[in-house]
C-alpha angles and dihedrals in degrees: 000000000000094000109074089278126105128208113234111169107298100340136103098216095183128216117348094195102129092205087054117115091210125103123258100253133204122183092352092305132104124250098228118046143159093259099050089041092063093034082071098046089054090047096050093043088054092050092241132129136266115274141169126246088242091068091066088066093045088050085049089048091054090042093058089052085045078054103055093251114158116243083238089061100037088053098059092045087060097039108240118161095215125035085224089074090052095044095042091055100036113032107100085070093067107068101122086060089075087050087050104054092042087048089054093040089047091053086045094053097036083043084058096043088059096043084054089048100246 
């Protein structure tokens, strides 16, 4: 752009001018900011690591599978349009899943085997 900003994917990265006095923006927010400013200090007090405000979402995301929820539901609470993006970010979390289903199918078919008398 032909106004100080420069494009970079879907964000507005503001001027890039060093001697500005302007924050560096991204989506119309400042980087720095006083959340995220005492996000850190927090973070720092308690011994743990830096971390962004979007992994918060990502930790949610993973509390909702520790806690059974299905990948369709999990989907809409985090407001994909299509359960493969869901699946395809969050899947891995999901192996016991697989357990799960052959377990269940195992206990039907050994449930019929006894009904026939096997």
């Amino acid at each position: 752009m032909g106004d100080g900003r420069s494009d970079f994917g879907h964000h507005s990265w503001g001027n890039l001018n060093r001697s500005c006095p302007l924050p560096l923006m991204v989506r119309g927010w400042p980087v720095i900011n006083p959340f995220r400013t005492q996000l850190n200090k927090a973070l720092a007090a308690c011994g743990l690591r830096h971390v962004v405000v979007h992994s918060f979402r990502h930790y949610f995301a993973s509390l909702m599978i520790a806690s059974s929820a299905s990948i369709v539901a999990l989907s809409k609470v985090m407001g994909h349009k299509k359960v493969t993006v869901t699946l395809n970010r969050y899947g891995h979390l999901y192996p016991q899943d697989l357990v799960n289903a052959v377990d269940k199918a195992n206990a039907l078919i050994e449930a019929v085997r006894m009904d026939q008398g096997e």
